[in-house]
C-alpha positions in Angstrom: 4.1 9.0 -7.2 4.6 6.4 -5.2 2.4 3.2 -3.9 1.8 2.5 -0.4 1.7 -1.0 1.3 -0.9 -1.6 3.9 1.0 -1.6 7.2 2.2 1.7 5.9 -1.3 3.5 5.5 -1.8 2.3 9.1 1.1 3.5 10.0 0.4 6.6 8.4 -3.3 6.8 9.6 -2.2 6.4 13.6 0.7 9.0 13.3 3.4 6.6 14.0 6.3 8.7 14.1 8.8 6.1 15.5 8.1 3.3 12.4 7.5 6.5 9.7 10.8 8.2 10.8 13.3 6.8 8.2 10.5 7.8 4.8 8.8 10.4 6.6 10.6 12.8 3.9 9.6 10.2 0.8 5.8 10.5 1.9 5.8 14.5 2.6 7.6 14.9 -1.0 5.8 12.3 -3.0 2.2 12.2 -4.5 0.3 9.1 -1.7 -1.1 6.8 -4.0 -2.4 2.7 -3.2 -4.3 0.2 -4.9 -7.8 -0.1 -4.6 -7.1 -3.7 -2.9 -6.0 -1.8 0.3 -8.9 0.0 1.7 -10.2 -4.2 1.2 -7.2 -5.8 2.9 -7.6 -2.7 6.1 -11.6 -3.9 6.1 -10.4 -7.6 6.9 -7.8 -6.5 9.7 -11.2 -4.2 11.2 -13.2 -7.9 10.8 -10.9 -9.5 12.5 -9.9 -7.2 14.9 -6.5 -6.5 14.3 -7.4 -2.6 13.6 -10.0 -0.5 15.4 -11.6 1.4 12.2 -13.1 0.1 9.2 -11.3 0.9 6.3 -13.2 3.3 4.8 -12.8 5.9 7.7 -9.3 5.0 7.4 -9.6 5.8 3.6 -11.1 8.9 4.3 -9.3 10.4 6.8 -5.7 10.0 4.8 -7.7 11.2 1.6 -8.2 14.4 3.9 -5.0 14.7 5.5 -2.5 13.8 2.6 -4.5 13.5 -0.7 -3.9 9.8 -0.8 -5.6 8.5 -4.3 -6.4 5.0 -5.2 -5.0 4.1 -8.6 -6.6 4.0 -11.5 -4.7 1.1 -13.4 -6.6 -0.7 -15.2 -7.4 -4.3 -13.3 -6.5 -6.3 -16.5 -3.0 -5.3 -16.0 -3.1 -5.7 -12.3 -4.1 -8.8 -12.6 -1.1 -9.6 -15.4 1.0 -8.3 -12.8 -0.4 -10.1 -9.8 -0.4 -14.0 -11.4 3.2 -13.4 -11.9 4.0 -12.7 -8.3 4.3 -16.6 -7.3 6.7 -16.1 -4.8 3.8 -15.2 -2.5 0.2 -16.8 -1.9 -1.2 -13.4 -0.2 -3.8 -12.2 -2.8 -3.7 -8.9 -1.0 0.3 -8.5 -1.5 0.1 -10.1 -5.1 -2.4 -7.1 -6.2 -0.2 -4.6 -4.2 2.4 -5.3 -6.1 0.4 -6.1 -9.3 -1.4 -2.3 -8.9 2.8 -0.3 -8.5 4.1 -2.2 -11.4 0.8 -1.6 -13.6 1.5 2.1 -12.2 5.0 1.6 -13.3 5.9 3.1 -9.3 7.9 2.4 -6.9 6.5 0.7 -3.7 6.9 1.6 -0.3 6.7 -1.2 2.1 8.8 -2.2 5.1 8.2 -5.9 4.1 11.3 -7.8 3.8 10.1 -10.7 1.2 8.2 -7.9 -1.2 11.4 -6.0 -1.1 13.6 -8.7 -2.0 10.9 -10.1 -4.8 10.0 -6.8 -6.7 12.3 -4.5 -7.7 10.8 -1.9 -7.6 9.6 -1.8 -3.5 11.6 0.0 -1.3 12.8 1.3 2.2 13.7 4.4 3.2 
């Protein structure tokens, strides 16, 4: 199992070959999973108009195509998880990384600052 960032269930939802090239093989071996935060934080980018479908289509579709699952962790240790992630003031990356770590999984992001601040988020 392994979490999923945001940008990466984008990626994932427009086919992005080029940016999914280098963990293409970690998604197609690995059970898809993100926290519940995300189909949230892909809502807000719709609203503001940084993504052209609401999240729940986005949700759906991936759901469909991959069997991506939202976690189940319980949000009272997400949350433990999340008020220790001070390095950041993103309430959507805090419970990213709150959600893997309640999961006890590793996270796939290609953001720099995550990488360097959990230990268990990863790159290729």
């Amino acid at each position: 199992m392994i979490h999923l960032d945001t940008h990466v269930v984008v990626w994932l939802y427009i086919g992005d070959a080029r940016r999914l090239r280098p963990v293409w093989r970690t998604l197609d071996r690995s059970e898809l999973v993100i926290s519940p935060i995300v189909p949230l934080e892909l809502q807000h980018l719709y609203e503001v108009g940084k993504t052209t479908e609401p999240g729940e289509a986005v949700l759906a579709n991936l759901v469909d195509q991959f069997g991506l699952r939202l976690s189940g962790a319980p949000f009272s240790q997400v949350a433990y998880h999340a008020l220790h992630q001070t390095w950041t003031r993103d309430p959507f990356d805090r419970l990213i990384v709150g959600t893997a770590l309640a999961d006890h999984a590793p996270l796939l992001t290609r953001d720099a600052s995550i990488r360097r601040h959990c230990k268990t988020a990863f790159w290729k």
